[in-house]
C-alpha positions in Angstrom: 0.0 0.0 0.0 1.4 3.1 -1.2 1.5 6.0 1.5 1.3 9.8 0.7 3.0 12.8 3.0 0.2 14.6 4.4 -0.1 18.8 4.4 0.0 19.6 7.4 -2.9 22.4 7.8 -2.2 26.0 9.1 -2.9 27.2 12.0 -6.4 29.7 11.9 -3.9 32.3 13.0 -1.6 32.4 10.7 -4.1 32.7 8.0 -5.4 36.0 10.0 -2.1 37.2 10.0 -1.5 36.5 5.8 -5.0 38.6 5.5 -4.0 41.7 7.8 -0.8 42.0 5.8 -2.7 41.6 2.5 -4.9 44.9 3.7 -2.5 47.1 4.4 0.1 45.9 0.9 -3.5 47.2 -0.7 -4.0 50.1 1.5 -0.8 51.7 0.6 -1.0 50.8 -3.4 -4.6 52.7 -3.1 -2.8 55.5 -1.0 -2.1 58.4 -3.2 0.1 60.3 -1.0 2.7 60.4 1.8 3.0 63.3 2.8 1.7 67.0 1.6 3.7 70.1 1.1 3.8 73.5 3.2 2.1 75.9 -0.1 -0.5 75.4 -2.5 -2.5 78.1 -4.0 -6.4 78.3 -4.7 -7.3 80.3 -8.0 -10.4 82.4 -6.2 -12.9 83.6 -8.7 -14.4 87.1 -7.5 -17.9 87.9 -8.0 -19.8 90.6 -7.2 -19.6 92.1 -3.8 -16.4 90.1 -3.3 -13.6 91.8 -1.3 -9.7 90.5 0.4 -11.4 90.9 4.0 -14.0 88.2 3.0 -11.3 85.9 1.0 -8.7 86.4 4.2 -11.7 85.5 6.3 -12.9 82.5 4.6 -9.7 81.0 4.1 -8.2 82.0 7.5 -5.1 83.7 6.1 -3.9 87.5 6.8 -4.6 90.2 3.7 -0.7 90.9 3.8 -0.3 87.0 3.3 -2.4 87.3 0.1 -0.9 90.3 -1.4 2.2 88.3 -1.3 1.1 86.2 -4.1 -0.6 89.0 -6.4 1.9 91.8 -6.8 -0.7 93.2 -9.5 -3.0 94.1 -7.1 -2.2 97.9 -6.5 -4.9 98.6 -4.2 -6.1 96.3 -1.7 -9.1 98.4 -1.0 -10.2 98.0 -5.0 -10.2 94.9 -6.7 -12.4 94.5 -9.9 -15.5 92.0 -9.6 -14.8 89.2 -12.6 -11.3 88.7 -11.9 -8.9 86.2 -9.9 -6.8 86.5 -7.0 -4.7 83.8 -5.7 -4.8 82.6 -2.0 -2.4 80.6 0.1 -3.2 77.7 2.4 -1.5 74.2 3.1 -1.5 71.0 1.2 -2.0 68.0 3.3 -2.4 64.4 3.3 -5.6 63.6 4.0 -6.0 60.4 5.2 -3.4 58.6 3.6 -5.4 58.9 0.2 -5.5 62.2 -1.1 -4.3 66.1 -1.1 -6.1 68.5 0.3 -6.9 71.2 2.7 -10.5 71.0 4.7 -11.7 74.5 5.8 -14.0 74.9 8.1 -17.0 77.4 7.2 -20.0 78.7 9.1 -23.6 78.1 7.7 -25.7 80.9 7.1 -30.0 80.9 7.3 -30.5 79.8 4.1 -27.0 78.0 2.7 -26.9 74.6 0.6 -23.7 72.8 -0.4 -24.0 74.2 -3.4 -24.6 77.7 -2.6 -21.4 77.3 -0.4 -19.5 75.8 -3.4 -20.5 78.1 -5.9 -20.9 81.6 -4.0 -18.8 80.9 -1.5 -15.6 79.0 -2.3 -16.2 80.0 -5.8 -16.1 76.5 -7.8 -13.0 75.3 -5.6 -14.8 72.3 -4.4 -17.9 70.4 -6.0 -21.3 70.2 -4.0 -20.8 65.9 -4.5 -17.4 66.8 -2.8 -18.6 68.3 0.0 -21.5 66.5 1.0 -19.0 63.3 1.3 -17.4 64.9 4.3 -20.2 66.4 6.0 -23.4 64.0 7.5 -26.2 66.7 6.8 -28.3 66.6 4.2 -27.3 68.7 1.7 -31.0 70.9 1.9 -31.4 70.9 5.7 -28.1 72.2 7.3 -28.5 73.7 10.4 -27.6 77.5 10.9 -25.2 78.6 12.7 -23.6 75.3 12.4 -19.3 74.6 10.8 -19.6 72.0 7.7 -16.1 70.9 6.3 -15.3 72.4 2.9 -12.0 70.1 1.5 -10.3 71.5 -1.4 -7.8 69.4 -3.4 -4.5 70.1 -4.5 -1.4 69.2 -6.1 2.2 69.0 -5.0 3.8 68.4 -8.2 4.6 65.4 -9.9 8.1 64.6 -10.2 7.6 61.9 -13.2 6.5 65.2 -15.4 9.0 67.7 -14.3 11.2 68.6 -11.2 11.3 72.4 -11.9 8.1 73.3 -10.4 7.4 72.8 -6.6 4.1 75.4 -6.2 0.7 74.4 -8.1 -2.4 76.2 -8.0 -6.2 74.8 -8.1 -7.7 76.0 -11.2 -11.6 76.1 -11.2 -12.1 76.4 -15.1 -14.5 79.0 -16.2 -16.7 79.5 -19.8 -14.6 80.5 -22.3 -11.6 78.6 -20.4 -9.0 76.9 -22.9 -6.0 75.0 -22.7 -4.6 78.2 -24.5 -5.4 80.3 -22.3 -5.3 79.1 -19.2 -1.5 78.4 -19.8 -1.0 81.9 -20.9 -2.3 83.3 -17.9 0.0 81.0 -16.2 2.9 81.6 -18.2 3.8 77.8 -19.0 4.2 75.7 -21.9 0.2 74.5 -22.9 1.9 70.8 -23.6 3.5 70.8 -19.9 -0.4 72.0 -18.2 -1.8 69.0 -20.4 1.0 66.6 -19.0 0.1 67.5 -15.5 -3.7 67.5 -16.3 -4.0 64.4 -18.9 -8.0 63.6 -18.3 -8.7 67.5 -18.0 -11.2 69.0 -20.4 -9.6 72.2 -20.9 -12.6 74.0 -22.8 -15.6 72.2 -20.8 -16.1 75.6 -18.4 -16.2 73.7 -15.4 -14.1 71.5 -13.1 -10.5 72.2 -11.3 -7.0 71.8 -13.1 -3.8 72.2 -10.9 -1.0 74.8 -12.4 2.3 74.9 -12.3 2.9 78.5 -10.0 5.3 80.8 -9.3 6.0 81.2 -5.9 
């Protein structure tokens, strides 16, 4: 009679032990970031009735702070309606996954997610976005209540070019191009496109990250 070696079985534990260290090889190939980087810059859209106190306000950084990063702004006390101003703030790691910098913002009698992302943080953010990291429903907010605003950004990617450390969140606007918007940021179109591959340049809405000048 022939005889075969027998498998010895393993233990429950050690199984347990394969699966934990399966999760967390696939936590960090979904992780999309390490660490952030002390700058980023948010492309601020002004509408009417917009001013610097309200931006400096709402993103909780000084008005001297701001004027740092638009030497064309002449006059703090007069800034046209329909034009842009750039705005500092940190880009972090959030959660292992993504960049970005949550603000926190007061609710007014009346405010939506989408007001708040539209009026308020002027296309920065999209209402989906915000409602994912706040538990109210997006018509019946409280007043007088904070709700999380996150705001992605971009540290730069190394694999496209090592020369530019800064980047700016771009809501793109009607009448937006790739053209243009590289014009107004004084880089090469090709090198925006490279940073921005799935970006529709000319759609007139949804945020592209710039290369900046610090």
């Amino acid at each position: 009679m022939t005889t075969h070696p027998t498998t010895k079985s393993k233990p429950p534990h050690v199984f347990f032990l394969l699966l934990i260290q399966l999760l967390i090889s696939i936590t960090r190939v979904k992780g999309s970031c390490v660490t952030g980087c002390n700058l980023a810059l948010a492309s601020y859209y002004l509408g009417n009735g917009t001013n610097l106190t309200y931006i400096s306000n709402l993103f909780g950084r000084p008005t001297s702070e701001i004027l740092k990063y638009n030497p064309s702004v002449k006059n703090p006390n007069v800034i046209l309606s329909q034009t842009r101003i750039n705005v500092p703030f940190s880009c972090d790691c959030l959660n292992g996954a993504f960049l970005g910098h949550t603000f926190s913002y007061a609710i007014q009698h009346g405010n939506t997610y989408k007001i708040v992302v539209e009026v308020d943080f002027s296309n920065l953010t999209t209402e989906d976005w915000v409602g994912r990291v706040n538990s109210y429903p997006p018509n019946q907010i409280p007043d007088n209540v904070n709700i999380n605003v996150t705001v992605n950004c971009s540290c730069g990617n190394r694999h496209v070019s090592k020369d530019y450390g800064l980047f700016m969140t771009y809501p793109l606007r009607v009448g937006d191009s790739l053209q243009r918007v590289a014009a107004e940021a004084g880089v090469p179109a090709e090198l925006l496109l490279r940073y921005n591959p799935t970006a529709d340049f000319g759609a007139g809405n949804g945020l592209v990250f710039v290369p900046a000048k610090g």
